[in-house]
N, C-alpha and C positions, 0 to 999 in steps of 0.2 A: 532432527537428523543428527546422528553421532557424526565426530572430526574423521573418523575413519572410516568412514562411506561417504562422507563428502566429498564429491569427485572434485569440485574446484575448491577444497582447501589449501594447495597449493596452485593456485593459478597463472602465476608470473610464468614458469617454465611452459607451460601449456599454451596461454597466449603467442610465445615466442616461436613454439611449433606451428599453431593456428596460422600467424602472419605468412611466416616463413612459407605455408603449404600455397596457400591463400596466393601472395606473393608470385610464387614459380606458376600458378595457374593463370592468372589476370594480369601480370602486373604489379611492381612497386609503385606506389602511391597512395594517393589517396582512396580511390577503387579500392583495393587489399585492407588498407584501414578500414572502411564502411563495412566490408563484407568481413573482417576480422570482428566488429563490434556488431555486427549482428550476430554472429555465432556465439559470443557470450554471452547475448543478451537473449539469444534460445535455449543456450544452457543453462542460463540463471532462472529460469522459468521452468524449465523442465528438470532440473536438478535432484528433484524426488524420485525422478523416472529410472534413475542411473541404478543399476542391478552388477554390482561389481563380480557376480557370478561370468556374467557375458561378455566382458573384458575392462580393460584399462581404462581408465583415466583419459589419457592419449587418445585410444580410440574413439571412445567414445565421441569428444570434444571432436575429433577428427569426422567424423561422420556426419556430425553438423556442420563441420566448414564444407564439406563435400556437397552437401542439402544449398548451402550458399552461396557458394559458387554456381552450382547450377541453376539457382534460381538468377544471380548475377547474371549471368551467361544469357539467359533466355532473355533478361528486361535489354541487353545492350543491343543498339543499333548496329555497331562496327566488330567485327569480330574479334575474337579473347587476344589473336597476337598479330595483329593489325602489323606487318613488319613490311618493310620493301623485300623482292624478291631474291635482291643483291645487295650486300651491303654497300654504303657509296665511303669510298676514302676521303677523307679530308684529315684534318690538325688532329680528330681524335687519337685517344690508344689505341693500338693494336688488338687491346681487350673488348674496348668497346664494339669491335669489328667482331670478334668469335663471340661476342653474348648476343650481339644482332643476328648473325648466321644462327646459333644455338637454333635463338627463338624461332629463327624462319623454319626451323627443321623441322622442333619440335610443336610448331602450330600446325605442321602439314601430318601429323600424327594425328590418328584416331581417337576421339576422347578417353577408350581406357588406357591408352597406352601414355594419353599426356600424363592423367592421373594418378598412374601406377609411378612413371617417372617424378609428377610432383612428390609424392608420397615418400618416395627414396629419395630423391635429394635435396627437395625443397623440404618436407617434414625430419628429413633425416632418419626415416623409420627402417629399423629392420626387416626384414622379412615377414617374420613370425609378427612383428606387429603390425605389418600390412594387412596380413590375412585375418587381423582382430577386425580389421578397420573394413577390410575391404566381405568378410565373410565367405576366406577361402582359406583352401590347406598351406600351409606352409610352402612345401615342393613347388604347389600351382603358382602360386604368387613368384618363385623364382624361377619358374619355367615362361611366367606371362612376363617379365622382369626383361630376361635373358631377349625374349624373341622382339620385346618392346626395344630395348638397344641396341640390337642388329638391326632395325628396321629404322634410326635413326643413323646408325652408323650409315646405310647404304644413302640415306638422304642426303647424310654432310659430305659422302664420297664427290656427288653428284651435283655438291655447288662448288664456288670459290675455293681457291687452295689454302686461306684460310679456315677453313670449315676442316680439316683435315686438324688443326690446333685445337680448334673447339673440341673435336671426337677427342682428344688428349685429356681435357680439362676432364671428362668424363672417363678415362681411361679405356678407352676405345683402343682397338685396331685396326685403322682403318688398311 
């Protein structure tokens, strides 16, 4: 295999998407590691398979964590974001309180729309790299984007008045 169709000749940055997607889907922890190193360890076995005609690097790698997570997802007992319905105040930050709310929101979203959201802020993928990953038009992905975040907004409307900060952190209008 030539260095320049080797899709994880640079892997480091790729991983750190993988995590990161992984991450905003399951959870930080050890979960998002297992299923982070599964997904390389699919791509380092299937690595001859990658046809740089059919997209990136990114996506590619991206579509196996997607294959991982879902399979993650199916093997768990408790659900992907197991959250209280209300966040409870104590000593924590004020942050800790809108990532709790986020999560509560964004679990009660439909799986495309979690994963359209992980995609964008957990992957940090564009648009146009969405629709490598996801195999959709460019417009579709920011029309399913757009209607995925109104439907999160109306969620954080309708909890805690910090959930109103949280829609901020995402640049919401609530």
């Amino acid at each position: 295999m030539t260095r320049g169709r080797d899709p994880l000749a640079d892997v480091e940055p790729l991983l750190r998407r993988v995590y990161s997607y992984v991450a905003y889907r399951i959870g930080d922890g050890p979960d998002a590691q297992d299923v982070t190193s599964e997904t390389l360890e699919r791509a380092l076995r299937g690595r001859a398979t990658y046809d740089p005609s059919r997209g990136t690097p990114v996506a590619w790698i991206l579509g196996i964590a997607r294959t991982c997570v879902a399979d993650a997802t199916a093997r768990r007992e408790t659900p992907v974001a197991d959250v209280p319905d209300t966040p409870v105040r104590s000593d924590l930050e004020g942050d800790a309180v809108k990532r709790l709310t986020l999560a509560a929101a964004i679990a009660a979203l439909d799986e495309r729309e979690q994963d359209l959201i992980a995609l964008r802020y957990g992957a940090d993928l564009t648009a146009r790299r969405i629709g490598e990953v996801l195999g959709m038009q460019t417009n579709a992905v920011e029309v399913a984007l757009y209607r995925a975040l109104r439907r999160l907004a109306e969620l954080l409307a309708r909890m805690e008045p910090q959930a109103v900060q949280a829609a901020e952190v995402l640049g919401l209008d609530l």
